[in-house]
N, C-alpha and C positions, 0 to 999 in steps of 0.2 A: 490631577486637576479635575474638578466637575464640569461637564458640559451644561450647554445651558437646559433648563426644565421645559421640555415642551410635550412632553408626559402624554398631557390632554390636550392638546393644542389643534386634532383629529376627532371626528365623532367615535364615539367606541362606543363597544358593549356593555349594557350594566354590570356592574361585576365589584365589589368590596375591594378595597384598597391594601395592595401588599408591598413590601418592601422586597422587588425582587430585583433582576437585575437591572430594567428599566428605570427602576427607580433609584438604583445605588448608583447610578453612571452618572445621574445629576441630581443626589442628592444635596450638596452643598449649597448649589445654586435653589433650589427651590425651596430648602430652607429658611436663607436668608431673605428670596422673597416672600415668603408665607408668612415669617413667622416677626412679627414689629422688633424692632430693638434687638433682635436675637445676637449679632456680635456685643453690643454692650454688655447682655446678659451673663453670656457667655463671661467677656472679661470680669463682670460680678461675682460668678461662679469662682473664677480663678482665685479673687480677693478672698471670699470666704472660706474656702477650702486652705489658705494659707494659715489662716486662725484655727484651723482644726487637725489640721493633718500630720501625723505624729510619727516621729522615725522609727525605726522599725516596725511602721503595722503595713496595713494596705489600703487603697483607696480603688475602691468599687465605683463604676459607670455602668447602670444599669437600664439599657436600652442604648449602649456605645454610640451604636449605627457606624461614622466612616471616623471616628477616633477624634472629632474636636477637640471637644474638652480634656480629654488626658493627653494632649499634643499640646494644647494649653500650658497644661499642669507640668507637661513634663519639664520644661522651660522656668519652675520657679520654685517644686517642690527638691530637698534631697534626695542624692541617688539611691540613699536605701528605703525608700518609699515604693512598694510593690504595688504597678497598677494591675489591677483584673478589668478587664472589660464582656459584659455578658451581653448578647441578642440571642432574638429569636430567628434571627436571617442570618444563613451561610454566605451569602453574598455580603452582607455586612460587614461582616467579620473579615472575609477575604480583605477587602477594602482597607479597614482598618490596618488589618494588621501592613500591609502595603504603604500606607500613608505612615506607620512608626519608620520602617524601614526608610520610607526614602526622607523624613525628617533626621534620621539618624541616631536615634532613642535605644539608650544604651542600660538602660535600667533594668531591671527584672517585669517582667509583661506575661499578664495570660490573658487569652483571648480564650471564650469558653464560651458555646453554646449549651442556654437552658428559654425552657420554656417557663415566663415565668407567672403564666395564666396557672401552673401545679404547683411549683416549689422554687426557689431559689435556698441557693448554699452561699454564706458567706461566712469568713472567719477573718479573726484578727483587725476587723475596720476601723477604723478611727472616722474616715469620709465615706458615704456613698451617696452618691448623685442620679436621681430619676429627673431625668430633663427630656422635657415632651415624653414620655414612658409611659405613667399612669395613666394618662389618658386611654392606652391602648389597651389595658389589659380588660377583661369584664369582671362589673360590678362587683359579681357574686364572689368574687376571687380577690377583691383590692385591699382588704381590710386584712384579709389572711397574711396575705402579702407582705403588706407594713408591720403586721406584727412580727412576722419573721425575719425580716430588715429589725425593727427595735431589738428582739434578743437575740438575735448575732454579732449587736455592734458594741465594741467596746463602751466602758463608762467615758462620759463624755464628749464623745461622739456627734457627729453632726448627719442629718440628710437633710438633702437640699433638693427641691420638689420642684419642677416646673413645668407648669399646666396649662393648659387654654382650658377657660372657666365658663360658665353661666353667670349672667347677673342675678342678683338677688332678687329683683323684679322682672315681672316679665317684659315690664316699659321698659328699663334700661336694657336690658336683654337684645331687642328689636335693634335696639340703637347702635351698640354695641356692635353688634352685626353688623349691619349696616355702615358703619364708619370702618369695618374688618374691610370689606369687601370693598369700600374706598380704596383703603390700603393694597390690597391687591391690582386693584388698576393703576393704583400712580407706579406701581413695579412693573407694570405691562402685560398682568393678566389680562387676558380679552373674557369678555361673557358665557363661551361655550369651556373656557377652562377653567373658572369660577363655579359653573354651575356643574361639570362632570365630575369637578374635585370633589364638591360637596355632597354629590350624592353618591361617588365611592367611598368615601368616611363616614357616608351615616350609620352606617351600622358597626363600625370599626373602632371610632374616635367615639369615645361618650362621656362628654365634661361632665363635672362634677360645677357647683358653687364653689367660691371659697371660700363660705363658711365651710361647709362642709366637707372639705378640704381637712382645714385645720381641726374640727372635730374630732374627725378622721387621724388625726397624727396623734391630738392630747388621747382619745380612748385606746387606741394602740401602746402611750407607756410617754410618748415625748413630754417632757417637763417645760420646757420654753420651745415656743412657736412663734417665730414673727415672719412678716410680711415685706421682700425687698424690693421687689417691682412689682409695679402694675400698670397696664396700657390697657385699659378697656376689657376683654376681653381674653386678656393672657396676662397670669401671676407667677411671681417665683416666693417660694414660701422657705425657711430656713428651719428645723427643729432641732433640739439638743436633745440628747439621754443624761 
């Protein structure tokens, strides 16, 4: 179980936001209060990965963190469906693999550390899932990225993207925010944890638009790209090969 997030809840030092231990011991709970609708999403994720995900391949979570979603999945997909889950944090991964175990997941499982700001390796996909991910990787590296996701994944294939966005305008933008950071108080963020959060993720976290977003997926190879949630400020986006 996640303890609760009180992370920032202390004055601290400046310092760029990591997923180390601190952060895996409640990362669930800070999730869920950070991030809008995130269990709904999550169970959308589950729906659409059931239309895509094909017996004998694998289905990739790419940015795992403590194993949500393929704890999910493991509960609706077939046993011969191979999940791989990849982070950049050892600690993540510990976790995870910890939460398969004590859920009792009996499938075929790898847990693999890559960085995937250089390369990622995948074979055989039918599914892979960047949820909250994209966001973290830099710029200069996201486009390389998705291509290499597009020609590893089998024909027909799905990725399923989920991002906290930029508005299109800079007015909705503001707003956006703004109603973000509402949302974080009615969960019981206070002002000094709102405001430490935001300025360890500014140099970390770097939304994209979601046009640019989907751009991003069509110029990388995806044929269909649609749009399954949206709350302000955080979109979940669907593309096929």
């Amino acid at each position: 179980m996640s303890g609760q997030d009180k992370v920032f809840e202390k004055p601290l030092k400046a310092h760029d936001f990591k997923f180390g231990a601190n952060v895996v011991s409640v990362f669930d709970d800070m999730v869920t209060r950070s991030v809008p609708f995130y269990l709904e999403m999550q169970r959308m994720i589950t729906e659409i990965v059931q239309d895509f995900a094909v017996e004998g391949t694998n289905v990739y979570d790419l940015g795992c963190s403590t194993g949500t979603t393929l704890n999910n999945l493991d509960k609706v997909l077939p046993e011969d469906i191979t999940f791989v889950g990849i982070d950049d944090s050892h600690e993540m991964l510990e976790k995870c693999d910890a939460n398969f175990k004590e859920q009792g997941m009996t499938r075929e499982y790898k847990l693999e550390w890559q960085d995937m700001n250089q390369s990622v390796k995948i074979e055989n996909a039918s599914v892979v899932v960047l949820c909250l991910t994209l966001q973290f990787i830099r710029p200069l590296y996201r486009e390389r990225l998705v291509k290499e996701i597009y020609d590893s994944m089998n024909p027909n294939s799905c990725l399923i993207l989920v991002e906290k966005v930029l508005g299109e305008d800079s007015l909705f933008n503001r707003q956006f925010i703004k109603h973000y950071y509402d949302f974080k108080r009615r969960n019981n963020y206070n002002e000094m944890e709102i405001s430490q959060k935001r300025e360890a993720l500014e140099n970390v976290l770097i939304p994209y638009k979601l046009n640019e977003n989907i751009e991003l997926l069509k110029k990388t190879g995806f044929e269909y790209v649609e749009t399954f949630f949206k709350w302000y400020n955080f979109c979940g986006m669907v593309a096929v090969k």
